[in-house]
C-alpha positions in Angstrom: 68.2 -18.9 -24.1 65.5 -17.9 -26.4 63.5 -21.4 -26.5 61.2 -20.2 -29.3 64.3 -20.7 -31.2 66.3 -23.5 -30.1 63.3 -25.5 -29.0 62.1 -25.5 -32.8 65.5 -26.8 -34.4 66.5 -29.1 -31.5 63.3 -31.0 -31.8 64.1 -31.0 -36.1 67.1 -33.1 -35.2 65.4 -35.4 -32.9 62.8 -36.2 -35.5 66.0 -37.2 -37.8 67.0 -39.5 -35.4 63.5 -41.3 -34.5 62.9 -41.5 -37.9 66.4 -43.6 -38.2 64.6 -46.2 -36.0 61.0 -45.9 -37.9 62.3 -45.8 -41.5 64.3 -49.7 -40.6 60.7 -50.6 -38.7 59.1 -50.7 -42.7 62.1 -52.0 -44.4 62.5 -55.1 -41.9 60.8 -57.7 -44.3 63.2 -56.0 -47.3 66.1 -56.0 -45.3 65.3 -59.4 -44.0 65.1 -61.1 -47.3 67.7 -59.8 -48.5 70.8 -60.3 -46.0 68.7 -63.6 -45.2 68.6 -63.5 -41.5 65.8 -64.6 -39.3 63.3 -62.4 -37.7 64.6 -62.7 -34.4 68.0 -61.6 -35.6 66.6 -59.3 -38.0 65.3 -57.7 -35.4 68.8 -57.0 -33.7 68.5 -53.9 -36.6 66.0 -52.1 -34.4 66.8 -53.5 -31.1 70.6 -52.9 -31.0 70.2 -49.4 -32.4 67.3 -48.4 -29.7 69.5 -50.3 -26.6 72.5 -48.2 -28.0 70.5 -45.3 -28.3 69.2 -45.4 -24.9 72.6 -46.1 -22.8 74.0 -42.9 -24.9 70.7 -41.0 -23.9 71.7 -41.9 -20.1 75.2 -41.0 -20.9 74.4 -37.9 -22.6 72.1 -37.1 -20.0 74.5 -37.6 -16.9 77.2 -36.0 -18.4 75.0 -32.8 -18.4 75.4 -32.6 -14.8 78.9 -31.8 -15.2 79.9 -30.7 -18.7 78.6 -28.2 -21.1 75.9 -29.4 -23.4 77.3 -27.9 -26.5 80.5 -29.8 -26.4 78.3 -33.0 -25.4 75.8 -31.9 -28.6 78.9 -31.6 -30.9 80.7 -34.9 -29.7 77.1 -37.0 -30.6 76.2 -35.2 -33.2 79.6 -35.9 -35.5 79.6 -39.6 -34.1 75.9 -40.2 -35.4 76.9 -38.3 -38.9 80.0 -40.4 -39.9 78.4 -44.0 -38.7 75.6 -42.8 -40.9 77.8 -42.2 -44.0 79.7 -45.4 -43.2 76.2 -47.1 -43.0 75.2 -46.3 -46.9 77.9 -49.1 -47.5 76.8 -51.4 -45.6 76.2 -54.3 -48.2 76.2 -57.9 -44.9 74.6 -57.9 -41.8 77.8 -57.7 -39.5 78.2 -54.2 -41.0 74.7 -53.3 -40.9 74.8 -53.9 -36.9 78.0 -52.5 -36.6 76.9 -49.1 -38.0 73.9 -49.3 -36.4 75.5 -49.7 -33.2 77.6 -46.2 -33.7 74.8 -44.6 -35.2 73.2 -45.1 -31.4 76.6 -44.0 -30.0 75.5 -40.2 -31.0 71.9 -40.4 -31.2 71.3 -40.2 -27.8 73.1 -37.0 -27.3 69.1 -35.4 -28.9 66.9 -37.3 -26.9 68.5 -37.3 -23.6 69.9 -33.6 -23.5 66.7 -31.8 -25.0 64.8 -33.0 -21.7 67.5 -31.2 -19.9 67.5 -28.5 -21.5 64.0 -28.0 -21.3 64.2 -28.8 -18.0 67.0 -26.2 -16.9 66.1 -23.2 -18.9 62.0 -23.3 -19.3 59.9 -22.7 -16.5 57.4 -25.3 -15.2 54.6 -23.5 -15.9 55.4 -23.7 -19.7 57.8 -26.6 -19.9 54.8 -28.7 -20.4 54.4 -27.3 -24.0 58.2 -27.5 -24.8 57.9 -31.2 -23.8 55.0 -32.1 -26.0 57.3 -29.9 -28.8 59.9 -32.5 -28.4 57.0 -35.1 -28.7 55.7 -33.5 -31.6 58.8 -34.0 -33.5 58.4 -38.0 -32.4 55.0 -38.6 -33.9 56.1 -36.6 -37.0 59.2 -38.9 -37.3 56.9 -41.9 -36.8 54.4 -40.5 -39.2 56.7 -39.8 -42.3 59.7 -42.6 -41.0 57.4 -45.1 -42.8 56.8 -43.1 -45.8 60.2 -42.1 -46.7 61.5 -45.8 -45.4 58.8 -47.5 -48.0 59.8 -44.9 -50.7 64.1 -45.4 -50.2 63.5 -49.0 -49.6 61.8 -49.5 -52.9 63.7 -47.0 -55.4 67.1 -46.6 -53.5 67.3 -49.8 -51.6 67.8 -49.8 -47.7 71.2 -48.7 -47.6 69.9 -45.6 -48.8 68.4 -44.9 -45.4 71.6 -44.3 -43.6 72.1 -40.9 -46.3 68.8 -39.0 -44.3 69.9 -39.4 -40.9 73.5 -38.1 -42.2 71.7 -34.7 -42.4 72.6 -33.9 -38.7 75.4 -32.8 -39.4 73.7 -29.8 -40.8 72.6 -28.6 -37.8 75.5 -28.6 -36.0 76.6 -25.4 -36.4 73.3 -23.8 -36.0 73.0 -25.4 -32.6 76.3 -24.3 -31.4 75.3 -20.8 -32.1 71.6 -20.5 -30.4 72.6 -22.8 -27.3 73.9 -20.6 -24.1 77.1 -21.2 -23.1 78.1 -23.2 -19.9 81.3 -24.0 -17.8 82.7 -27.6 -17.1 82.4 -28.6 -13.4 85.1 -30.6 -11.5 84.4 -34.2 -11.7 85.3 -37.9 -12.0 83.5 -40.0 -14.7 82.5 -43.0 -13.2 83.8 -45.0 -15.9 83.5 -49.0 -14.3 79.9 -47.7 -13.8 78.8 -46.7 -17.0 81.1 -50.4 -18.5 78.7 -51.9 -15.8 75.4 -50.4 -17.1 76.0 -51.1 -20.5 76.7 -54.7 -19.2 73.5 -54.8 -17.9 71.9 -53.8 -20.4 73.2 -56.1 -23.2 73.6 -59.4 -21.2 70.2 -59.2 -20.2 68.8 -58.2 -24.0 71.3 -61.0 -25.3 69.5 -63.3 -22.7 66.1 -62.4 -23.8 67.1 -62.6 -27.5 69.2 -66.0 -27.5 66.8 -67.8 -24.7 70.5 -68.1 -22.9 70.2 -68.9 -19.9 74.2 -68.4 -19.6 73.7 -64.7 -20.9 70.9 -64.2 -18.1 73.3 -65.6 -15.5 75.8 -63.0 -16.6 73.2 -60.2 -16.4 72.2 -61.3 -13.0 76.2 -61.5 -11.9 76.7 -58.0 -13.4 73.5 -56.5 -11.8 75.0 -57.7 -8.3 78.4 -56.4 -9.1 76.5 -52.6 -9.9 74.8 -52.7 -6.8 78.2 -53.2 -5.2 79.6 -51.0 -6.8 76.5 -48.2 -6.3 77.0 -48.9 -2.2 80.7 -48.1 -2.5 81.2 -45.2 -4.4 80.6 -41.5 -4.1 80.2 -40.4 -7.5 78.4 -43.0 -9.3 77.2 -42.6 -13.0 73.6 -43.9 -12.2 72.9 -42.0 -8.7 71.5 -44.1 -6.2 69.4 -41.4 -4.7 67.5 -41.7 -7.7 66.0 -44.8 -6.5 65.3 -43.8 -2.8 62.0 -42.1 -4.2 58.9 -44.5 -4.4 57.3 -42.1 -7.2 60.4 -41.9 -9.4 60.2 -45.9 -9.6 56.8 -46.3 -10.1 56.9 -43.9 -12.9 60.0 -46.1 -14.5 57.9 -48.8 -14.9 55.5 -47.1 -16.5 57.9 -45.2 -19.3 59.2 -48.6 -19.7 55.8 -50.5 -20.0 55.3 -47.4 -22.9 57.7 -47.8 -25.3 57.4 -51.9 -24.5 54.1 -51.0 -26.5 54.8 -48.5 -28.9 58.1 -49.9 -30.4 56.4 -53.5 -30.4 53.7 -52.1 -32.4 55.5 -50.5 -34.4 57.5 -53.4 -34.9 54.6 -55.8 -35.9 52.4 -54.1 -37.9 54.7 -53.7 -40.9 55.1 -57.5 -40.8 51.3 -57.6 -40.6 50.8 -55.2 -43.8 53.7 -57.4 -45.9 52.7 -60.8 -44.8 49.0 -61.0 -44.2 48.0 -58.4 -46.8 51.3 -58.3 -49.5 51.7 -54.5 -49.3 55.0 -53.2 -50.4 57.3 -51.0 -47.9 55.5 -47.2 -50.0 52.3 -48.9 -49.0 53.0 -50.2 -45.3 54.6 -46.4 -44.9 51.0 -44.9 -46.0 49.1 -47.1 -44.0 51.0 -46.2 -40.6 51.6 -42.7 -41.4 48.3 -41.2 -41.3 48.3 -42.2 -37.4 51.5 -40.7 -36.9 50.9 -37.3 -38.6 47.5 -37.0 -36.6 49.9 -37.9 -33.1 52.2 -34.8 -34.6 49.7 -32.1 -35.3 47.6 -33.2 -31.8 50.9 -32.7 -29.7 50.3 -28.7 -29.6 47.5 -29.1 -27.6 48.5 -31.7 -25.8 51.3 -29.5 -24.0 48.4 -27.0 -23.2 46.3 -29.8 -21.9 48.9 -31.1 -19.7 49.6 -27.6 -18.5 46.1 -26.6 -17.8 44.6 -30.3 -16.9 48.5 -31.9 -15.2 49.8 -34.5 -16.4 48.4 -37.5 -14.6 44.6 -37.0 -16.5 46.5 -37.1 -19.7 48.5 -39.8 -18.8 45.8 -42.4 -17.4 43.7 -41.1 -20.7 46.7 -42.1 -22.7 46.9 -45.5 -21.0 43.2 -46.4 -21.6 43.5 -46.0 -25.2 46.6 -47.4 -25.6 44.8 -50.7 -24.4 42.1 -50.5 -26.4 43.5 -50.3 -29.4 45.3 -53.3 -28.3 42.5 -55.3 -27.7 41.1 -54.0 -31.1 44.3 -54.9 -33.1 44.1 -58.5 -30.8 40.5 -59.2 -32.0 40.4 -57.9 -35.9 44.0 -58.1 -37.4 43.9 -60.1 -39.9 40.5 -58.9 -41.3 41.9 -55.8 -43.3 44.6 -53.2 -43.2 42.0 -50.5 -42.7 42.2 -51.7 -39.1 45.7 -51.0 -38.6 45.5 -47.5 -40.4 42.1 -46.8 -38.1 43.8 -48.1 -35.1 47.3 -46.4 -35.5 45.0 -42.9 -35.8 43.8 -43.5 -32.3 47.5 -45.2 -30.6 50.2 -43.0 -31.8 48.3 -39.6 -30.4 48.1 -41.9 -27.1 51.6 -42.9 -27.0 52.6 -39.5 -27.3 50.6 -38.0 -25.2 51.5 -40.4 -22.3 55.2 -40.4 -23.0 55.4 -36.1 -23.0 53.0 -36.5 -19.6 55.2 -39.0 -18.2 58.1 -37.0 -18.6 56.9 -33.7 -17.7 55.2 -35.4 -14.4 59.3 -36.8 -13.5 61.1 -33.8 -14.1 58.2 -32.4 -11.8 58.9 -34.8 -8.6 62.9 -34.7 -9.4 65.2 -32.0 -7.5 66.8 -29.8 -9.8 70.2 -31.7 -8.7 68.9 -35.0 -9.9 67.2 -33.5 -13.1 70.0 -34.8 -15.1 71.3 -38.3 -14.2 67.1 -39.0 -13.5 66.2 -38.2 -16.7 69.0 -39.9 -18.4 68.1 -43.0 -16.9 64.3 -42.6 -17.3 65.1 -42.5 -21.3 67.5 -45.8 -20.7 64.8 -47.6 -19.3 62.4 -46.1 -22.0 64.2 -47.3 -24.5 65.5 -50.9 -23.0 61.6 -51.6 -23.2 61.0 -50.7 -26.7 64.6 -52.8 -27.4 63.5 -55.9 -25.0 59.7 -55.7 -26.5 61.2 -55.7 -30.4 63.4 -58.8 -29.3 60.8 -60.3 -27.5 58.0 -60.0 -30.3 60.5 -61.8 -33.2 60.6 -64.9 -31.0 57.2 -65.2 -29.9 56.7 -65.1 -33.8 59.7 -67.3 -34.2 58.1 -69.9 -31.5 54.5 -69.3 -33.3 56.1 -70.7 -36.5 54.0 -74.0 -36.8 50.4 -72.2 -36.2 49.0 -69.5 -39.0 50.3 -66.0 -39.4 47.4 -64.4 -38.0 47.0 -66.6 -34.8 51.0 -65.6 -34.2 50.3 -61.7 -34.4 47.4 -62.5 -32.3 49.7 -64.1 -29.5 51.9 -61.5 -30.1 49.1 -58.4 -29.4 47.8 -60.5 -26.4 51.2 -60.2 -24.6 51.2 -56.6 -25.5 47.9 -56.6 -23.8 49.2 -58.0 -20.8 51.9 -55.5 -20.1 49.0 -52.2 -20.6 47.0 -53.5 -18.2 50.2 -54.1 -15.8 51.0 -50.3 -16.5 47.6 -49.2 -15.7 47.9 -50.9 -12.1 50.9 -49.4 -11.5 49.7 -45.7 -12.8 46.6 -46.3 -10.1 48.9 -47.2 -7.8 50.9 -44.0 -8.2 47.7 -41.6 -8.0 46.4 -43.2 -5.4 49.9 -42.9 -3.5 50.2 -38.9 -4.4 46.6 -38.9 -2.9 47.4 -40.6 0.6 50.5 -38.2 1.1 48.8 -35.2 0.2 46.0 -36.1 2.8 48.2 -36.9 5.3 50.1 -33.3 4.6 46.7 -31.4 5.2 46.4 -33.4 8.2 49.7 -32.6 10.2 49.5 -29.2 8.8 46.2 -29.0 10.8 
């Protein structure tokens, strides 16, 4: 596989599909208004279609194992296009959700598989920089998301949105053509397990999002009945091998604890720009895309970094910012918008950094065997943090209701603080755990 190629277009159509989640984070106070929901169901918009998006990821990712990715590629790839087209008639909320739910049903197949790919067919010693590739087209989705969002949103109208990520389809073909050609494996899709781990997923989101306790008891109950099920069978579709390595969970937490921030920054500063400062979607995309564009052109030396430096050093250097922007976004929002452009310059290059570290560090400590179905689940947990932290940030603002604007965004940012400092812990407490094992390798090699 020539990866100067394929790397290049696969990472255009994942920037069409992060921008699908970026271009609905600026129109969320247009859309709001004008289906007339509140912000804790409005936010269902970004948080169903990121939850979706990561169980397909996981999907997309275990199937890998097993089937050839350019049948997988062409199956998501044609389910993302038509829910898009369907999506630009939207006109209620039910069938806003609905297409944004089968939107996610193929979006994961870009996400998911690229980190195979780049896994299977790049060596180590430059996978780093076809990681941070895949990150580069990320930021750039994140940097020009808010711009065309704020431009569609106030000339087309929101529905308009659904017409750009319909583009996909484009690339099929070409995709089909540059990707090497694999042959299916014998197997038996664990279907009750991939039932159950959507049902994890969305009784436990549903319990966050409604307060329900009766919707977390269901979560809980269907947990149990994976674990059950994990003990008892052979071919499971999350492996449970995954989870006998101490490193691979630590670094879970930590790509959840990353897009926890990311996507519930991303989710509160546009409300910030519209409600505390009155700027229209064109403007809130301006203000957040400088940040964004700087995070894009910064991730092609950021793989050489993590190639030449490893990961962890960029990693723990991404964390530390990522906090103190926090703090700095905790302490000064509602001064001026020039602190959300100047402090969006300095978090999107972190978040990006830190996510293509993260990842490259866990296909690093994974055996080639696992590189698949870990992966896969890696992004599902990714992505269950950004959905859990969107949900989780419209009801703290929902609860703040009674108290000023700017004292809710500041409860809001605090929480946020909270969980990057939890992250940090647990990144110390991963080094510190590589460090005792490789000192007590010298020593029995001695």
């Amino acid at each position: 596989m020539n990866d100067k190629i394929v790397m290049p277009v696969w990472t255009f159509g994942l920037f069409i599909v992060i921008m699908n989640t970026t271009m609905f984070n600026v129109s969320i106070p247009s859309i709001i208004g004008d289906i007339g929901v509140s912000a804790s169901l409005g936010s269902w918009i970004i948080s169903s279609y990121s939850i979706g998006y990561a169980l397909s990821t996981m999907i997309y990712s275990r199937l890998s194992d097993v089937l050839p990715i350019r049948r997988l590629l062409a199956v998501g790839l044609v389910i993302l296009g038509l829910a898009s087209v369907f999506g630009i008639f939207a006109s209620n909320f039910q069938a806003l959700l609905f297409a944004r739910i089968a939107q996610s049903a193929g979006a994961g197949v870009t996400a998911g598989l690229g980190l195979v790919i780049a896994s299977r067919y790049i060596p180590y010693e430059r996978r780093g920089r076809a990681i941070a590739m895949i990150s580069a087209g990320s930021a750039m989705a994140f940097g020009l998301g808010p711009i065309v969002g704020g431009l569609i949103t106030e000339y087309i109208g929101w529905e308009g949105l659904f017409g750009v990520t319909s583009l996909v389809l484009l690339l099929l073909p070409v995709l089909l053509r540059l990707l090497p050609k694999e042959q299916p494996k014998p197997f038996r899709f664990d279907l009750l397990g991939a039932v159950l781990t959507v049902a994890n997923a969305v009784a436990i989101l549903t319990a966050v999002t409604q307060r329900s306790f009766f919707w977390l008891a269901v979560g809980i109950l269907s947990i149990a009945v994976h674990i059950w099920h994990l003990q008892r069978k052979n071919e499971s579709f999350i492996n449970p091998k995954l989870f006998a390595e101490p490193k691979y969970r630590k670094l879970l937490y930590v790509g959840f604890s990353i897009l926890v921030l990311n996507l519930g920054n991303l989710f509160i500063m546009p409300l910030v720009l519209a409600n505390l400062f009155t700027d229209s979607p064109l403007m809130i995309g301006l203000t957040i895309a400088p940040g964004a564009v700087l995070s894009a052109f910064l991730t092609r030396f950021v793989g050489g970094w993590i190639d030449r430096y490893g990961n962890m050093r960029v990693l723990i250097i991404g964390q530390v910012i990522l906090a103190l922007v926090l703090i700095v976004f905790w302490a000064m929002i509602g001064i001026s918008a020039a602190v959300v452009l100047v402090g969006y310059l300095f978090f999107s290059p972190a978040a990006s950094a830190s996510l293509a570290s993260l990842n490259n560090e866990t296909t690093r400590i994974l055996p080639s065997n696992l590189i698949g179905s870990g992966m896969g689940f890696m992004q599902l947990i990714q992505f269950f943090g950004g959905s859990v932290s969107v949900a989780v940030c419209g009801i703290l603002l929902d609860i703040q209701k009674k108290d000023s604007l700017v004292h809710a965004y500041e409860f809001v940012y605090a929480a946020l603080i909270a969980v990057s400092i939890c992250s940090l812990f647990m990144l110390t407490w991963y080094v510190r755990s590589n460090q005792r094992a490789a000192s007590r390798s010298i020593l029995a090699n001695e």
